[in-house]
C-alpha positions, 0 to 999 in steps of 0.5 A: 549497519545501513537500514534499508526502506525494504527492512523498515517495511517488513519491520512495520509489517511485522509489528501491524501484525502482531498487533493484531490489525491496531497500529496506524499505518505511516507513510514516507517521512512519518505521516499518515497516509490513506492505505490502498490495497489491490486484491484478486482471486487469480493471486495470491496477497503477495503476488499482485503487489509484487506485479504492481510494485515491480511492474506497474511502476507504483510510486506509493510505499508498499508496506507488506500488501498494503500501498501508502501515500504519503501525498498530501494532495492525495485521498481515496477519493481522487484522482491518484486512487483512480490511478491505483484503480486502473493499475489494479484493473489491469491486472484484474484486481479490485482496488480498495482504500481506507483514508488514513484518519478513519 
């Protein structure tokens, strides 16, 4: 049996939720990562991320609608979520990021 990123994401999707919201979400290789999330009124929670993971080019973990960094350069406040920002504008969405140790 090969595990693949895609059921490992779907796996913690899973269990964030049954969990009610009280799990820490984990980026690539184990740590823990700021948590950006792009939402719209015109799509959607599955939509959008759809767009920006499929066609924006996203170089973040998606974990069910959520986007994970796992970049220790990265944080909500910098650059790399500007770049989120713009992706997420594009598509007329609204960016949002939780740092990973709030």
């Amino acid at each position: 049996m090969q595990v693949s990123l895609y059921s490992i994401t779907v796996g913690l999707c899973l269990f964030h939720t049954v969990l009610g919201g009280s799990v820490t979400l984990v980026g690539p290789g184990g740590t823990a990562g700021d948590v950006m999330t792009c939402v719209n009124d015109n799509y959607d929670d599955k939509q959008l991320p759809d767009i920006l993971q499929y066609g924006g080019g996203l170089q973040y973990a998606r974990i069910g609608n959520n986007f994970v960094s796992a970049d220790f350069q990265f944080s909500c406040g910098n650059e790399k979520f500007d770049d989120f920002q713009i992706q997420c504008r594009a598509f007329g969405g609204a960016g949002t990021c939780k740092p990973a140790l709030s």
